[in-house]
C-alpha positions in Angstrom: 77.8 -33.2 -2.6 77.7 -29.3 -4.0 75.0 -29.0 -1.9 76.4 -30.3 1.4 79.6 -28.3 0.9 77.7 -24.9 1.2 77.0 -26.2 4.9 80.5 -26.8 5.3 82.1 -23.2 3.4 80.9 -20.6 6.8 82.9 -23.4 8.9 85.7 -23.4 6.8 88.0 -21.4 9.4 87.6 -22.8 12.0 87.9 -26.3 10.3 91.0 -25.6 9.5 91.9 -24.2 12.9 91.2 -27.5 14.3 93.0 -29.6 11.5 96.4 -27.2 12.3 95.8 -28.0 15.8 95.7 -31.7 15.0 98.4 -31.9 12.6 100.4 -30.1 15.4 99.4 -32.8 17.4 99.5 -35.5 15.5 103.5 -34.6 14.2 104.5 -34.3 18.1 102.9 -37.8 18.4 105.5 -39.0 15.7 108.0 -37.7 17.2 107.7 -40.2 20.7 109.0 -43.2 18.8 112.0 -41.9 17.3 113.1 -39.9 20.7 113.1 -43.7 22.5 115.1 -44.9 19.7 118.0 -41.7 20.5 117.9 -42.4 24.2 118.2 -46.1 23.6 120.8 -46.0 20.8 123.1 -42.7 22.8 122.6 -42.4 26.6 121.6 -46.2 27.8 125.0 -47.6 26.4 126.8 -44.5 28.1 124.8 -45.2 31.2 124.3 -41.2 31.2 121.0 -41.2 33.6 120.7 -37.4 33.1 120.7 -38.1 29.1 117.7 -40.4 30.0 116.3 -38.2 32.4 116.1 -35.2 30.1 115.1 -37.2 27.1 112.5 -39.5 29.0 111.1 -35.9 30.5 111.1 -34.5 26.8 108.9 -37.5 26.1 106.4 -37.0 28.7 105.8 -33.4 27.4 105.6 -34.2 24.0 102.7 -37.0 25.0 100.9 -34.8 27.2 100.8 -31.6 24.6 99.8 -34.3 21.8 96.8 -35.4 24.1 95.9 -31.6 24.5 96.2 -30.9 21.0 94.0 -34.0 20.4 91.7 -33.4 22.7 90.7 -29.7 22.1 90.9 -30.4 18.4 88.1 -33.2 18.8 85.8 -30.9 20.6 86.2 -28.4 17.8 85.1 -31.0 15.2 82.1 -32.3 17.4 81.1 -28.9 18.2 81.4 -27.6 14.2 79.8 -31.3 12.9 77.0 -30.5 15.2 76.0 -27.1 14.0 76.3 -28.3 10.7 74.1 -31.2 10.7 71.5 -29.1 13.1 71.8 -26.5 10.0 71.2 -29.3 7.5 68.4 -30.9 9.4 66.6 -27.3 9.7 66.8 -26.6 6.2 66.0 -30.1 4.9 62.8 -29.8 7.3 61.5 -26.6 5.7 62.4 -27.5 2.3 60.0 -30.5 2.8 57.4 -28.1 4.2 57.5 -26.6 0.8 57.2 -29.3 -1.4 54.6 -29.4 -3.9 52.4 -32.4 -3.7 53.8 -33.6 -6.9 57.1 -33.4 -5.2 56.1 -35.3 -1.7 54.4 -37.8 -3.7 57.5 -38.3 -5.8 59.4 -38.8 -2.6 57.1 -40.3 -0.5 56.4 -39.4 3.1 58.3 -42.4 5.1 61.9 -41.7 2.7 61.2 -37.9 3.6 61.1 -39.1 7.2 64.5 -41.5 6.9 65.8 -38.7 5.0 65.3 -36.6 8.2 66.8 -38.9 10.7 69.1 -41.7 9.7 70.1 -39.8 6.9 71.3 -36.7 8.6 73.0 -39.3 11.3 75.2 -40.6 9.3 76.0 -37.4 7.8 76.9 -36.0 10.9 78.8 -39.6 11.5 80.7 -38.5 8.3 81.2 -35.1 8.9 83.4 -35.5 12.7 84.6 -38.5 11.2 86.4 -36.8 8.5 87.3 -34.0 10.9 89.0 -36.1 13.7 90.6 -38.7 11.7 90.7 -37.4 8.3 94.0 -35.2 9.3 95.3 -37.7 12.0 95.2 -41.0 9.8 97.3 -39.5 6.6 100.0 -37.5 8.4 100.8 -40.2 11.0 100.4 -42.9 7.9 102.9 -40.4 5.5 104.9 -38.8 8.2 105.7 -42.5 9.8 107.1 -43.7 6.0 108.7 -40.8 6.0 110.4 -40.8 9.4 111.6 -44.4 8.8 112.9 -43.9 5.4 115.2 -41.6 7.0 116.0 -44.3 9.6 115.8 -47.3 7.8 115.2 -47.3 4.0 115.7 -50.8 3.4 113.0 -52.1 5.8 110.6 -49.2 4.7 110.6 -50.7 1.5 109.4 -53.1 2.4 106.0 -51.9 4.0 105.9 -49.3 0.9 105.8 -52.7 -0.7 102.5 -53.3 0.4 100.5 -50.2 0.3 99.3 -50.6 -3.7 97.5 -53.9 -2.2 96.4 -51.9 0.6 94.7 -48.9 -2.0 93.2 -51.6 -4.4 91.1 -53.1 -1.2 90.2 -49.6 -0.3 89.0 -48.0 -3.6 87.2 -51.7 -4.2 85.4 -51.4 -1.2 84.1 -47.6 -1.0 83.0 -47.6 -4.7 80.6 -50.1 -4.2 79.8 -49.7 -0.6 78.4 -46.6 -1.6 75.5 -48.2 -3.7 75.0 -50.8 -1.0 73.9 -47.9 1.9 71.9 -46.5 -0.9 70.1 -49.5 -1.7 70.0 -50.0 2.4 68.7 -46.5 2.9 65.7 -47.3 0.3 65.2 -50.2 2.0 65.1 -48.3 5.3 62.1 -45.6 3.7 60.2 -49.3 3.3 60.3 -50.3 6.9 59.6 -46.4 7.8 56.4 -46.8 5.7 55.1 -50.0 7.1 56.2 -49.0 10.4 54.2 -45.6 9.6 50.8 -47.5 8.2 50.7 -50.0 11.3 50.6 -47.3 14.0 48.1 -45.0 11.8 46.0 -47.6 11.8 46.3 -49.3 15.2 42.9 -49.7 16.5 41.7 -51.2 12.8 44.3 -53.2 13.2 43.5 -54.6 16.6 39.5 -54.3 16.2 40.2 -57.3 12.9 42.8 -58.9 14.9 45.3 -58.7 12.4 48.3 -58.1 14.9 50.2 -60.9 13.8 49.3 -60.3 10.4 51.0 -56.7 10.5 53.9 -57.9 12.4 55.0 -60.3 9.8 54.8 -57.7 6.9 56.8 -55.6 9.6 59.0 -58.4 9.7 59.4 -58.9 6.0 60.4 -55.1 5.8 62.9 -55.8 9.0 64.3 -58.3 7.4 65.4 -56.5 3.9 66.8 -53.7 5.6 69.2 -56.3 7.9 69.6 -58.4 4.8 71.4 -55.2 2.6 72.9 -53.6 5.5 74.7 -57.4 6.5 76.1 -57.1 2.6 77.1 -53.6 3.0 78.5 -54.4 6.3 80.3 -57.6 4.5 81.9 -55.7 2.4 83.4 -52.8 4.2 84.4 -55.2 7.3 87.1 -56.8 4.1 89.3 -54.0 4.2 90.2 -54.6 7.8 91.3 -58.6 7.4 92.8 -57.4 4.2 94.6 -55.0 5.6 95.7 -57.0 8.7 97.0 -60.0 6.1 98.8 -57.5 4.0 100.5 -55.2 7.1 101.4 -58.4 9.0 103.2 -60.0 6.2 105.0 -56.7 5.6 106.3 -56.9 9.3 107.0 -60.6 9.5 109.2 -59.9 6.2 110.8 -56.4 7.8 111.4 -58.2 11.1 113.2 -61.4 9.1 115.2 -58.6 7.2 115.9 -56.3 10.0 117.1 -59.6 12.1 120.1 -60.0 8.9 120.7 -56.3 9.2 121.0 -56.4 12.8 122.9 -59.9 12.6 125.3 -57.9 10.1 125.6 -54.8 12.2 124.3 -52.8 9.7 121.2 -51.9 11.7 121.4 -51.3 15.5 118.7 -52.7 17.8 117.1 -49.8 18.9 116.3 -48.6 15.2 114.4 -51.9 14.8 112.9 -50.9 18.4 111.5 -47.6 16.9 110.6 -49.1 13.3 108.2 -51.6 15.6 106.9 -48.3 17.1 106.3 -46.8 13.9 105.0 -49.9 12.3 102.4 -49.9 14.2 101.4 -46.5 14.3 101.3 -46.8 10.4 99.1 -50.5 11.2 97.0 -48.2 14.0 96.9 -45.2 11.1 95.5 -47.5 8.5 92.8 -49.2 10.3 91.9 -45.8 10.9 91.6 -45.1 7.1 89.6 -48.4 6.8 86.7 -47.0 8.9 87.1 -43.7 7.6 85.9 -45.4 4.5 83.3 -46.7 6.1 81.7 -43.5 7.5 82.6 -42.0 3.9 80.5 -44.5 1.8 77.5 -43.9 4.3 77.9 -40.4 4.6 78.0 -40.0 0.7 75.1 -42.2 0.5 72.7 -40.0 2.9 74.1 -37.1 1.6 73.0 -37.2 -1.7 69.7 -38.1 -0.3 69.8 -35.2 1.4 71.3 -32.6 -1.3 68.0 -34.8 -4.0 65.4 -33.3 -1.5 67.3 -29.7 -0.7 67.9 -29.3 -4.3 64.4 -30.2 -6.1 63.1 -26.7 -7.4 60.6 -24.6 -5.9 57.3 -25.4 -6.7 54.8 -24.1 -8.0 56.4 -21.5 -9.9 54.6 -17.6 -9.7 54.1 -16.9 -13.3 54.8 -13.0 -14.5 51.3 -11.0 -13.7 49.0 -10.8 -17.3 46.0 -8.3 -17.4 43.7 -9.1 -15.1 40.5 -10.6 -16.6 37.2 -8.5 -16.2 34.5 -10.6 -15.1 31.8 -10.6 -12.5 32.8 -13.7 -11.1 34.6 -14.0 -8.1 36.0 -17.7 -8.4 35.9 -19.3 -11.9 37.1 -22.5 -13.2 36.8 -22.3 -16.9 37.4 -25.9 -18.6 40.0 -27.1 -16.1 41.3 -30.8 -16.7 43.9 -32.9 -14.6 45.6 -36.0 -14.1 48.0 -37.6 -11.4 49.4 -39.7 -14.1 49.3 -37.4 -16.7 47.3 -40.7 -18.7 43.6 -40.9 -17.8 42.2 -37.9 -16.5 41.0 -37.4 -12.8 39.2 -34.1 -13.6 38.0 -33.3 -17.2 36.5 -29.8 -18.1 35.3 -28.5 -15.5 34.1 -25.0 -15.6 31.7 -23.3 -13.1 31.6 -20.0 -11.9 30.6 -18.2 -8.1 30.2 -14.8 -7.3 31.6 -13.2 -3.8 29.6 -14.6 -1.2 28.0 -17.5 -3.1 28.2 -21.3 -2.1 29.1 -24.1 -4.5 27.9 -27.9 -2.8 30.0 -30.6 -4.9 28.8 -33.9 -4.6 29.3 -37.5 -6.3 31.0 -41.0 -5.4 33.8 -41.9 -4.1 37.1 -41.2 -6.6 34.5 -39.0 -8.9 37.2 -36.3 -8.2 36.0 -34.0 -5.6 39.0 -33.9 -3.4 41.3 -33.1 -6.4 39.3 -29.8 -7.6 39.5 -28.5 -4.1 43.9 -29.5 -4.4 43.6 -27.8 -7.7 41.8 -24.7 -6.2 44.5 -24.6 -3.2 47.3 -25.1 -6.2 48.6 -28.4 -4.8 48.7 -29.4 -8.3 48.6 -26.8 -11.5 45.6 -28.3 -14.2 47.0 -29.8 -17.4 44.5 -27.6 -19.2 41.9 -25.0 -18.4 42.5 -22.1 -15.8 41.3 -21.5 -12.1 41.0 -17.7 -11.5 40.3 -16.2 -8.3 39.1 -12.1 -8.5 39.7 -12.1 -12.4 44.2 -13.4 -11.5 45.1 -16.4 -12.9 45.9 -19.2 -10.3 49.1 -19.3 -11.0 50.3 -15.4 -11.2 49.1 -15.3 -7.5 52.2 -15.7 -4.6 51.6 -19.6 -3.1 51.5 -17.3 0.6 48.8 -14.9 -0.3 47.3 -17.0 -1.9 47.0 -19.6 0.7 46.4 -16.4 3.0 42.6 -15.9 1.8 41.3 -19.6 2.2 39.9 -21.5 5.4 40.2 -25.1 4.8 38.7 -28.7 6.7 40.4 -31.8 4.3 38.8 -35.1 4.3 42.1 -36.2 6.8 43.1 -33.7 8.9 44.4 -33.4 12.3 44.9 -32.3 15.5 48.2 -32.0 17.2 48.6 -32.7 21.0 48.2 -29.5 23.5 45.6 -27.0 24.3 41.7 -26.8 22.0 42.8 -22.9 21.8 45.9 -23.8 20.4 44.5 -26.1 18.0 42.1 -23.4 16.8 44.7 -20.3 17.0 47.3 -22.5 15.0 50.1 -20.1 15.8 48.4 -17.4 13.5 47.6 -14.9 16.4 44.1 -14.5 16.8 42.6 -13.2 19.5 40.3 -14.8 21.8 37.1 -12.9 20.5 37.7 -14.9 17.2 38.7 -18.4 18.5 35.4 -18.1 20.4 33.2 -17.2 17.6 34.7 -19.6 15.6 33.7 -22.1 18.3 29.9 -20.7 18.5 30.2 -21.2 14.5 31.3 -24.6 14.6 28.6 -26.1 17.1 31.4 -27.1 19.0 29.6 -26.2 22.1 31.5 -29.5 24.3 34.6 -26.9 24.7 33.0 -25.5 27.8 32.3 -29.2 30.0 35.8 -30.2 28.9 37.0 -26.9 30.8 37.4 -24.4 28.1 40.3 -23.4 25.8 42.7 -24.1 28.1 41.6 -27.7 28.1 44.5 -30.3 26.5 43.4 -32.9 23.9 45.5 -35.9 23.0 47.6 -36.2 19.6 45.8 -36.5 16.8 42.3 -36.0 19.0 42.1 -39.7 19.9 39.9 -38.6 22.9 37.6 -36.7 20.9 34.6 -38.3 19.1 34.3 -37.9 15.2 32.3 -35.1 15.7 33.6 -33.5 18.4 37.0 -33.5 16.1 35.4 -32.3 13.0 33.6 -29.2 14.5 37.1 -28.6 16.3 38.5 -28.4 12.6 35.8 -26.6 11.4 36.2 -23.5 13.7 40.0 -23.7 13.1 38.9 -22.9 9.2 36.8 -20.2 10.3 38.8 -18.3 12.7 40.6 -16.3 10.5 37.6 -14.9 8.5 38.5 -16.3 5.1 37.4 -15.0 1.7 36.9 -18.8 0.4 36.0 -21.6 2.8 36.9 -25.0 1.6 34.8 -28.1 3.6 36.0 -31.3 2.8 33.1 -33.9 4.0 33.7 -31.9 7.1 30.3 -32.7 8.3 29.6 -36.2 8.0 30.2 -37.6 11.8 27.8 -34.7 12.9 24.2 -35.9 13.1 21.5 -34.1 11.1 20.1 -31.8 14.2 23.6 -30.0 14.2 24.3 -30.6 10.8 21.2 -28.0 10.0 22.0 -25.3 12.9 26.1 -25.8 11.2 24.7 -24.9 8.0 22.0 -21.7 9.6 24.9 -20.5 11.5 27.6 -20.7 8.3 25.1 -19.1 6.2 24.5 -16.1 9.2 27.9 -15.6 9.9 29.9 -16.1 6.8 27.2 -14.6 4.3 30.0 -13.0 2.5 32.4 -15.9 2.2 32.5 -17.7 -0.7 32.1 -21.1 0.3 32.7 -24.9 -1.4 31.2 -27.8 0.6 32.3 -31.0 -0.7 29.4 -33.6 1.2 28.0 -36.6 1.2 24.6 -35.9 2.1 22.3 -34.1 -0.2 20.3 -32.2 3.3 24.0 -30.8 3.6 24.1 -28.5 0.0 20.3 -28.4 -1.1 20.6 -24.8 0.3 23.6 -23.8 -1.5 23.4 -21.6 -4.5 25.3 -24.1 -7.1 25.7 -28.0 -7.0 27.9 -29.3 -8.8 27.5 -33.4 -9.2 30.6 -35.3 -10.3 31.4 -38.7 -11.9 34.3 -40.1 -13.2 35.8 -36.5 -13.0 33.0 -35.0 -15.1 30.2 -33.1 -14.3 27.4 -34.7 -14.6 25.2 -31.2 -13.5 25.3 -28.2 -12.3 22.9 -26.3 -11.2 20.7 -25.9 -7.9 18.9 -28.4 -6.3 15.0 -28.1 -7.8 17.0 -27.8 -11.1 19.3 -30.8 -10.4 16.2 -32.6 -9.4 14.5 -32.2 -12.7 17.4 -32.2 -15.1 20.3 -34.6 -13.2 19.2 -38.4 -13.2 22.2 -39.4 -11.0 21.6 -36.7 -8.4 18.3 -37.1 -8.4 18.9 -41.0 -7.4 20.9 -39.9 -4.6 18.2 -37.3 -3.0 15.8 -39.7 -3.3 17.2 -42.4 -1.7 18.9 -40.3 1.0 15.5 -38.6 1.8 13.8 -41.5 1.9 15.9 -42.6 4.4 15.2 -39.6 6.6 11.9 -40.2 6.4 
């Protein structure tokens, strides 16, 4: 919890401005019982009605400035909880915008999205929790034993009597309740993630008519959550009958000794009066501890959730700048190997190298490792051997944000967010509209103008785009910004081959200086570029351009052939 208390240090004043505030109120509220107990044990005997009068009237204050006290005290705890959380919840949010791959994969997208929302709700739960009752329940708890000792010491022995039971149920209950929520919050990423894959894939869903089918994996999911959070909830409701059985013994035992003392005018009546008052103020005080122990295991729970995500270190690191290599290569990967598992490898020695302006086509099947060079390119990963070297600079000794500053990138799964196609495009990077609409000429996305222009909105995630339609949209958001490197994913394969080819004429006439890498399907998309490289298994099978390829590279040359033949 190191990590949570930093949130809580810059509200540390005004904290404990609200805590003085309710102690002050909470010690005028202890006051009430024992002021009833003066007026009935002094001025109703006398019959002195101006005794009662004044005393009653004393009363009525002392309620009325322990309400205000209360009250402006639990608007300062609300108030400071909130900007807390809302602190927590920003951080937590950019922290997981910076997470390495290595790191979100570690994590895993639906706990990172239960880490953002129930989590931080029952921190906040904890935090004005702790703040409202956390001074209240003690002071009225000690400062009622202590008031009665000084009435009554006999019958407050009685009660003290009881509390040791009392703190065995409570330290029982919140050192393991805390490992239940945990458990229930892992439980909770589950259901996030099933919930998460079911509305991803929606229409695949409904188009194989497995509805029914997803909704009882949802189920099974539901049901574990609800299943660990009944246990948890099992557990922490104990301390409240325990609590009850113990308190209500110690009064049926005080009243039985109280009714000797009184019998044996040791005691007068109106001291038993108060010592019910206080009795159950320290009853009311103690059920208040109970939950407070409820919120605390949950809060603890979430919180170190929270502080696992806030505190995982920076990644990558920048490595200290070396001499730059002198080389006439612009990009150059020189025997670069990786693994996800760090066991088999997913890439293994790779080297190729492209000068300013050149274009590298990658091609191979599915899981041959295409995706992963271009993540080891953007330095979503660092290679477990080899080196990646961009203008002679190690990968590595390059800043993530300048690094990331110089590339234009379409992934395999990318998206589009709700709003304006000018938005989309512009991605909050400030470009002006004589870019956007070059971009757009670039792209072939040439629909923009029937829709009605820039201006027009598209839905979330493009769902009333076609494939193509939402490809050339991601296409002239890579170009835009006038890279250095452009990265293409399979960006083209939803456009057909006629704009496929005047894609390819226009990239090659408006970006002749960018260095470009076009991962594709199609052979017709990269015969043109300068370099292919073909992958299998993560090896490179050749490299080289396509006439060469053709003659040298039996697996590439099955793929051209069989793809050409099928255009003819």
């Amino acid at each position: 919890m190191k990590t949570i208390v930093k949130y809580i240090r810059p509200k540390a004043g005004i904290i404990a401005f609200e805590m003085t505030i309710k102690l002050l109120g909470t010690a005028i509220e202890l006051l009430l019982p024992w002021m009833l107990s003066v007026i009935l044990e002094r001025y109703v005997p006398a019959e002195d009605l101006q005794g009662i009068l004044a005393w009653g009237g004393g009363m009525m204050f002392c309620a009325a400035l322990a309400l205000g006290c209360n009250v402006a005290a639990n608007r300062i705890s609300c108030t400071t909880s909130r900007d807390i959380t809302r602190k927590i919840r920003g951080d937590l949010f950019a922290k997981v915008t910076r997470l390495s791959c290595r790191q979100e994969d570690a994590f895993t997208t639906p706990s990172l999205i239960s880490r953002l929302t129930s989590d931080t709700y029952n921190l906040h739960q904890m935090l004005d929790r702790m703040q409202r009752l956390g001074v209240r329940a003690p002071i009225l708890l000690l400062g009622g034993i202590a008031i009665t000792l000084t009435m009554e010491p006999v019958l407050t022995l009685v009660l003290i009597g009881a509390l040791p039971v009392l703190g065995v149920v409570v330290w029982f209950v919140s050192t393991r309740g805390i490992r239940l929520y945990t458990r229930t919050q892992q439980a909770l990423d589950g259901m996030i993630r099933r919930a998460q894959e079911s509305l991803t894939g929606i229409r695949v869903v409904q188009a194989l008519s497995k509805t029914e089918y997803e909704s009882r994996r949802f189920d099974q999911a539901n049901v574990e959550v609800a299943q660990r959070e009944y246990r948890a909830g099992l557990l922490m409701n104990l301390t409240n009958p325990a609590m009850n059985l113990t308190l209500n013994t110690g009064l049926t035992l005080m009243i039985l000794v109280g009714a000797y003392r009184v019998n044996a005018g040791i005691t007068p009546p109106s001291t038993i009066i108060a010592f019910l008052s206080y009795f159950t103020i320290i009853l009311n005080a103690l059920m208040m501890v109970s939950r407070l122990f409820v919120m605390y295991s949950k809060g603890v729970a979430s919180g170190a959730r929270i502080a696992q995500v806030l505190d995982a270190p920076e990644e990558p690191v920048t490595q200290p700048k070396s001499e730059k290599k002198k080389e006439d290569a612009f990009l150059c990967f020189d025997h670069v190997s990786f693994a996800y598992d760090k066991v088999g490898k997913d890439l293994d020695d790779i080297s190729f190298s492209l000068k300013k302006g050149e274009t590298l086509g990658i091609i191979g099947p599915t899981g041959s490792g295409k995706s992963t060079l271009l993540a080891l390119l953007l330095r979503f990963y660092d290679p477990d051997a080899g080196q990646i070297r961009i203008g002679g600079r190690d990968l590595r000794e390059i800043d993530p944000a300048l690094l990331h500053s110089i590339f234009g990138v379409v992934f395999q799964n990318d998206f589009l967010f709700a709003g304006e196609i000018g938005e989309n495009i512009d991605f909050a990077r400030a470009l002006s509209g004589e870019q956007i609409a070059r971009a757009a000429k670039t792209a072939q996305a040439e629909f923009i103008g029937p829709r009605g222009g820039m201006q027009s909105e598209i839905a979330s995630r493009g769902a009333d785009l076609s494939g193509g339609q939402k490809q050339r949209l991601l296409l002239a958001r890579a170009m835009a910004a006038d890279p250095e490197i452009l990265l293409l994913d399979d960006s083209s394969s939803a456009l057909d081959y006629k704009t496929d080819a005047a894609l390819r004429a226009a990239l090659t006439r408006d970006f002749a200086k960018t260095t470009k890498i076009i991962v594709a399907q199609r052979v017709s998309s990269i015969r043109f570029a300068d370099k292919i490289l073909v992958l299998e298994d993560g090896k490179a099978v050749g490299y080289g351009s396509h006439d060469q390829l053709m003659q040298s590279c039996e697996s590439y040359r099955e793929i051209a052939e069989i793809q050409m033949g099928e255009v003819e």
